[in-house]
VEXDREN-499793 format. One record per residue (C-alpha): residue number from 0; residue in one letter; x, y, z. Coordinates in steps of 0.001 Angstrom, whole numbers, plus 500000, padded with zeros to 6 digits. Last residue first. Example, Ala and Ser with C-alpha at 12.3 -4.5 7.8 and 13.67 -1.06 7.14 Angstrom:
BEGIN
num->1; residu->S; u->513670; v->498940; w->507140
num->0; residu->A; u->512300; v->495500; w->507800
END
This chain:
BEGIN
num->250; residu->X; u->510397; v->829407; w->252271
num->249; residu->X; u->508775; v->832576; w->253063
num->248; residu->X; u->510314; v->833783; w->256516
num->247; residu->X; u->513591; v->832555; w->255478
num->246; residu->X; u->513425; v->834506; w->252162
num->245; residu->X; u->513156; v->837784; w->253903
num->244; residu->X; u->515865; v->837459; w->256278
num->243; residu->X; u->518006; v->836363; w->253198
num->242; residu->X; u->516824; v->839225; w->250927
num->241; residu->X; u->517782; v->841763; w->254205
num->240; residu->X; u->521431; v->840139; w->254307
num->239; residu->X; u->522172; v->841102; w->250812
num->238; residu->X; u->524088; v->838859; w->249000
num->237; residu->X; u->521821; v->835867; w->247973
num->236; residu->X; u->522855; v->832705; w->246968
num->235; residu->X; u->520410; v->830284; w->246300
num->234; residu->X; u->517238; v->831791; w->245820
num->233; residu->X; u->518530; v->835054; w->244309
num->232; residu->X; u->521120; v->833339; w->242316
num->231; residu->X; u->519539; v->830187; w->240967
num->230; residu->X; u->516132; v->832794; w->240563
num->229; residu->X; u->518558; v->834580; w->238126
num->228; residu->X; u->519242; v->838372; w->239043
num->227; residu->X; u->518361; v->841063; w->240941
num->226; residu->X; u->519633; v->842984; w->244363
num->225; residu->X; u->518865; v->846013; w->246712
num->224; residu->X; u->515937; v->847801; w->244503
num->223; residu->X; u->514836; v->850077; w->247191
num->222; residu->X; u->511755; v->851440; w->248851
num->221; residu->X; u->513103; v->849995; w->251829
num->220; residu->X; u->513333; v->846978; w->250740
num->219; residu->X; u->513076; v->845640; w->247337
num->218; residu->X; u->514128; v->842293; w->245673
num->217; residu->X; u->513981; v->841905; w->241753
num->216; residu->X; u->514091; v->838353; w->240298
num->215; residu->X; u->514545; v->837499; w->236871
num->214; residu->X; u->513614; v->834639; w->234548
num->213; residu->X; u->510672; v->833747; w->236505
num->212; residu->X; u->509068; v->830322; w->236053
num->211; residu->X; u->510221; v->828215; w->238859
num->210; residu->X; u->511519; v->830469; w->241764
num->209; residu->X; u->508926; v->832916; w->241227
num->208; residu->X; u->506347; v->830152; w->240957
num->207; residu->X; u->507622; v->828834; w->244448
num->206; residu->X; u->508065; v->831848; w->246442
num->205; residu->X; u->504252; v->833234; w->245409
num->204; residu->X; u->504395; v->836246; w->247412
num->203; residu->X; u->504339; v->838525; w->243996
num->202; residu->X; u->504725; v->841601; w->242101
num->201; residu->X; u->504444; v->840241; w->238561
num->200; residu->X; u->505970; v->841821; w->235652
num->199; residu->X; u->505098; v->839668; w->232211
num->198; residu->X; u->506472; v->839762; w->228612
num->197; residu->X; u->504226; v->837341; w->226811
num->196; residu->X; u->506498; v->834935; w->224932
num->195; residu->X; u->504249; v->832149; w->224411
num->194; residu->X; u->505543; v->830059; w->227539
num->193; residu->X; u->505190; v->832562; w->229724
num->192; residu->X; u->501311; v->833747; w->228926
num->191; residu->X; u->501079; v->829859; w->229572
num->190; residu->X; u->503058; v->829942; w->232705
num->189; residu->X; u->500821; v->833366; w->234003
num->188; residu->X; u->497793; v->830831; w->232881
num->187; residu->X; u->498742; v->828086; w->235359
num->186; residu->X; u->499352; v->830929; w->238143
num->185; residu->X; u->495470; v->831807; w->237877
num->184; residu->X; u->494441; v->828248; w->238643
num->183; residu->X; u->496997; v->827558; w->240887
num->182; residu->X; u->495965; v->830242; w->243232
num->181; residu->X; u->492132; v->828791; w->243295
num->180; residu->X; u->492922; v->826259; w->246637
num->179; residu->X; u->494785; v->828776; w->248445
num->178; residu->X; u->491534; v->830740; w->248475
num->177; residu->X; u->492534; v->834178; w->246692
num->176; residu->X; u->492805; v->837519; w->247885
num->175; residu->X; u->496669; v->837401; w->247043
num->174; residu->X; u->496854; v->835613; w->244042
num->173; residu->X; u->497324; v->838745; w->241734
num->172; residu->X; u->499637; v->840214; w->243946
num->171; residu->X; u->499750; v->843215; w->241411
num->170; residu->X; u->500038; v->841770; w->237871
num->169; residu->X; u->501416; v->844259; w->234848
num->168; residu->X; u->501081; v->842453; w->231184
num->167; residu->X; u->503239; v->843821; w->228647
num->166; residu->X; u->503003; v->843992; w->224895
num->165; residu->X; u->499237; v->844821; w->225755
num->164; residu->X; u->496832; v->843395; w->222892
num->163; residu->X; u->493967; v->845509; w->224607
num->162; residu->X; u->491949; v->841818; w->225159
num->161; residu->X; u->494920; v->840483; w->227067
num->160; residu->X; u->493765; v->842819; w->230604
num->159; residu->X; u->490181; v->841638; w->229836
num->158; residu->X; u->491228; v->837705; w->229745
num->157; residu->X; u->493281; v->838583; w->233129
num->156; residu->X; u->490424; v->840008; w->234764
num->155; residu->X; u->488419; v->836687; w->233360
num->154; residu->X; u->491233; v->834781; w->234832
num->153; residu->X; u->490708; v->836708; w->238334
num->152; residu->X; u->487426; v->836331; w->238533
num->151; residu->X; u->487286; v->832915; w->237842
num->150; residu->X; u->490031; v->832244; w->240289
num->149; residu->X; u->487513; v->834429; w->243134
num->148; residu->X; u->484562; v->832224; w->242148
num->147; residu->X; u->482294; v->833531; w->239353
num->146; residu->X; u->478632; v->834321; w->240367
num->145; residu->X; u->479315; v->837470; w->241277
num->144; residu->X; u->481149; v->838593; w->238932
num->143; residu->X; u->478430; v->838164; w->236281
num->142; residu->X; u->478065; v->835202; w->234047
num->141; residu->X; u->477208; v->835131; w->230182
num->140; residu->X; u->480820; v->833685; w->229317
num->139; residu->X; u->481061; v->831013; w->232070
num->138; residu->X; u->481808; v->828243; w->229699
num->137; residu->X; u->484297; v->829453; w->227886
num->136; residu->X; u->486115; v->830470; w->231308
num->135; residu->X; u->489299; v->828645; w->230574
num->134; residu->X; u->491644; v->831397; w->230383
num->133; residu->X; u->492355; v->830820; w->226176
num->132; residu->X; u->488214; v->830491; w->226235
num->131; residu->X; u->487883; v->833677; w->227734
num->130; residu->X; u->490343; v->835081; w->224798
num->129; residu->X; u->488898; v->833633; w->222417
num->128; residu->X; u->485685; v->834797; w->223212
num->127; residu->X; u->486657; v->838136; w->224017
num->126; residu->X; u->488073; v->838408; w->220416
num->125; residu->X; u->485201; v->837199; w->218989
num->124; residu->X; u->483623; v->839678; w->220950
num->123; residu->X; u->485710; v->842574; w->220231
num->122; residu->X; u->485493; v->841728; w->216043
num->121; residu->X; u->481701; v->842218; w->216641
num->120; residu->X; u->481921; v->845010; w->218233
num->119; residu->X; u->484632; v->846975; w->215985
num->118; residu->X; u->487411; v->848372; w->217705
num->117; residu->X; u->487172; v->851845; w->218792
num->116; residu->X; u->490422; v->851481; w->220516
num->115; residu->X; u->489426; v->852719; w->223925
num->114; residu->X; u->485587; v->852513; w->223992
num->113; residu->X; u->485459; v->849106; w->221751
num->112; residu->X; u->488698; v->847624; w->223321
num->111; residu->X; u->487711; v->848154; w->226286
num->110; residu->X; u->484514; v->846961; w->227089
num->109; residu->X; u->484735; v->843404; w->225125
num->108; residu->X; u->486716; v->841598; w->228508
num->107; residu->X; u->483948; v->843010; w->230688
num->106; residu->X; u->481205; v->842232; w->228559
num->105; residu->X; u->482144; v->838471; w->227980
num->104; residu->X; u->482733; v->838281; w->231993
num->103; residu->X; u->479330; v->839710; w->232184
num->102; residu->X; u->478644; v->843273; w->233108
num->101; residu->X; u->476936; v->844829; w->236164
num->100; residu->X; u->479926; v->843835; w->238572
num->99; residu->X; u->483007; v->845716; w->236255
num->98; residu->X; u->485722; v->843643; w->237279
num->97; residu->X; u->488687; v->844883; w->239307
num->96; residu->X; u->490104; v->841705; w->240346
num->95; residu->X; u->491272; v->843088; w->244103
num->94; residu->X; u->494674; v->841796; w->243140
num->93; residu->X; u->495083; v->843907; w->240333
num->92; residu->X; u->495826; v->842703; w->236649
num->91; residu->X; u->497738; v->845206; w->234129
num->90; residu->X; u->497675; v->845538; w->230442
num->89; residu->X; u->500306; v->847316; w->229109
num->88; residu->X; u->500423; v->849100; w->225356
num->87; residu->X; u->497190; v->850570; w->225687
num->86; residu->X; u->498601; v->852738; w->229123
num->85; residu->X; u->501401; v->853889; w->227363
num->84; residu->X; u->499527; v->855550; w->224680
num->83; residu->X; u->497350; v->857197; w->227589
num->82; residu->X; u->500338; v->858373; w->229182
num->81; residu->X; u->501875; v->859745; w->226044
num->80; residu->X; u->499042; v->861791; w->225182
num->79; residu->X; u->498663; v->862666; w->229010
num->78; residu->X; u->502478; v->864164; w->229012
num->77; residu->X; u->501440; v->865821; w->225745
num->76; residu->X; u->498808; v->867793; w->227055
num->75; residu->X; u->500704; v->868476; w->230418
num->74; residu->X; u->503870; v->870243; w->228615
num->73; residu->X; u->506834; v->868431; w->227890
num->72; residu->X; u->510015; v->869914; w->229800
num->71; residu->X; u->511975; v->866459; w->230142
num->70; residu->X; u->512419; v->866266; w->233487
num->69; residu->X; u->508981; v->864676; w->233853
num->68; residu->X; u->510390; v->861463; w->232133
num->67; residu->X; u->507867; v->859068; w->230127
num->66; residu->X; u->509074; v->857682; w->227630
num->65; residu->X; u->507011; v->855688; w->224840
num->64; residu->X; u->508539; v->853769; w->221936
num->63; residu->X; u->508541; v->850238; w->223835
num->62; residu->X; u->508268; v->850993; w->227334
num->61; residu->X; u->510419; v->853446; w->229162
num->60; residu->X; u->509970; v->854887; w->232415
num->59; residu->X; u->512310; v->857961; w->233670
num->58; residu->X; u->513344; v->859395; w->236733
num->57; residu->X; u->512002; v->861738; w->239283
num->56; residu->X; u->508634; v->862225; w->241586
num->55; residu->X; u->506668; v->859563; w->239766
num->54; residu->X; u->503428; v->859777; w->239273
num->53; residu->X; u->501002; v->856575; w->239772
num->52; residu->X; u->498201; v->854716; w->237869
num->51; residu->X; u->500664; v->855868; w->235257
num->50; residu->X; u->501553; v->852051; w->234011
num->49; residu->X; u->505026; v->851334; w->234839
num->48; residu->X; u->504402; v->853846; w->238211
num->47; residu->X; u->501791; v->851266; w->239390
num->46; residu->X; u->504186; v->848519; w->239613
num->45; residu->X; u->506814; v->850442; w->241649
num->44; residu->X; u->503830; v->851558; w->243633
num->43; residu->X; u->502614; v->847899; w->244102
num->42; residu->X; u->506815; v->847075; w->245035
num->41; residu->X; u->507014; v->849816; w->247170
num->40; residu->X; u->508422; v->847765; w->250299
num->39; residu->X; u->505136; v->848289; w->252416
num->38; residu->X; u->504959; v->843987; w->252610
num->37; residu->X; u->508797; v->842439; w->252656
num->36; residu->X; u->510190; v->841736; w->249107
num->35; residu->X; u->509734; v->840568; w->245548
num->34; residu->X; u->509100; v->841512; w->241885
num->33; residu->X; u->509325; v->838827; w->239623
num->32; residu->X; u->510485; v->839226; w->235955
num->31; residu->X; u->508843; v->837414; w->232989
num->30; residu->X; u->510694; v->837608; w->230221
num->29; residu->X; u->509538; v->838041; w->226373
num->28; residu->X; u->511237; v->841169; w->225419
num->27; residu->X; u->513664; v->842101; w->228307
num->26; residu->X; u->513125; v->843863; w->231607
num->25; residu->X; u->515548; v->846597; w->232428
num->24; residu->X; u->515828; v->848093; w->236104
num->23; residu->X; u->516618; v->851137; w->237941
num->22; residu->X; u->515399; v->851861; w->241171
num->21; residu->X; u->516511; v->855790; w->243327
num->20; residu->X; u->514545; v->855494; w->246083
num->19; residu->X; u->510900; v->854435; w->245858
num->18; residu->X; u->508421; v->854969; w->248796
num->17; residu->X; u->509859; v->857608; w->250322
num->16; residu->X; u->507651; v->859529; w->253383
num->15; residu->X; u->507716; v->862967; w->253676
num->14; residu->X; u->505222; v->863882; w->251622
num->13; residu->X; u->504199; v->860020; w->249786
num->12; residu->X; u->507642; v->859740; w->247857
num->11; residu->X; u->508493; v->858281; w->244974
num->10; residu->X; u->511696; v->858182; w->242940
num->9; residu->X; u->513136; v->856144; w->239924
num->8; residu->X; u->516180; v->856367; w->238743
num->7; residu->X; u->515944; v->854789; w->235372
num->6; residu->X; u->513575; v->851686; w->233862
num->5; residu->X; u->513882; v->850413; w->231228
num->4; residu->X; u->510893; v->848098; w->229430
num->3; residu->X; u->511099; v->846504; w->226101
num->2; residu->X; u->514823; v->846061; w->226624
num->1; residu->X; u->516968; v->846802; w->223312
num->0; residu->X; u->518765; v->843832; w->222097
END
């Protein structure tokens, strides 16, 4: 089977410091892979480079049907045509929620899809509704931001990520500015998205729900990708001495 995401090479630097050295990766169809390691390691830029928020210096991102590699001589109006396709085919969830403050959580997950996509208004709210429902925000529909709690926030972010039909969903800590009493709210939905097959890269401090749910662990340092594999493995039996000084400060 062909991975839904590949990932080759990849290098990012910030002038003379490198942020990325060199990762390549594969994600499968339907897994959800957790992306781990020590804070300033590049996992948010490694994140950020799946979806164009950043440019890569070198290497190549794959996702579905749509490459992009800057070696690859295409000039910058096609670049941005693929970019933009990418972009509708992965939804991604920052840790900061994102949400627009003047609109409802209804208006927020119904924005995109009609100025994007074009898709009909009505059809976006029904969708929106759904998909607020799906998150467990039916209730909450006509409320702004601010009147959501941080979890609230985040599910609705996560509602407006799944209303662009991504075949990937991208999270940056997504529990990270959260009261340790709402994390569990936004990781029960991450397990649902899990269980029906959503394919799902999450850059995370959450030992315990990697460990659990993932199907694949990455561990950076260093800007690189020193080790993957099974949580058994990673968690277990790791061979890199950084991953083990890591993992004894979390667990």
């Amino acid at each position: 089977m062909i991975p839904l995401i590949s990932v080759n090479n990849l290098e990012k630097s910030y002038g003379e410091a490198a942020a990325l050295r060199g990762v390549s990766f594969d994600v499968e169809v339907s897994e959800l892979t957790a992306i781990i390691g020590p804070s300033g390691c590049g996992k948010s830029t490694l994140l950020r480079c799946l979806n164009g928020l950043e440019l890569f210096d070198s290497g190549r991102v794959r996702i579905g049907e749509i490459t992009l590699d800057l070696d690859n001589g295409l000039s910058n109006r096609d670049f941005n045509a693929r970019l933009r396709r990418l972009r509708e085919e992965v939804g991604m969830v920052f840790q900061s929620f994102n949400l627009f403050p003047h609109l409802t959580a209804l208006e927020n997950a119904m924005l995109a899809p009609t100025v994007v996509k074009k898709v009909d208004r009505r059809k976006a709210e029904s969708t929106a509704r759904e998909l607020l429902a799906k998150v467990g925000l039916s209730d909450r529909l006509d409320y702004y931001p601010s009147q959501l709690s941080g979890g609230q926030q985040q599910r609705a972010a996560i509602a407006r990520a799944l209303a662009m039909e991504p075949k990937v969903m991208l999270y940056d800590e997504p529990t990270s500015a959260l009261d340790p009493s709402l994390v569990g709210e936004v990781l029960t939905i991450m397990r649902k998205l899990d269980d029906e097959g959503m394919t799902q890269v999450v850059v995370t401090h959450e030992m315990m729900f990697a460990r659990e749910v993932a199907d694949k662990i990455l561990v950076l340092a260093d800007g690189e990708l020193i080790e993957s594999g099974s949580p058994d493995v990673i968690f277990s039996s790791p061979r890199d001495e950084r991953t083990r000084a890591f993992l004894q400060r979390y667990l």
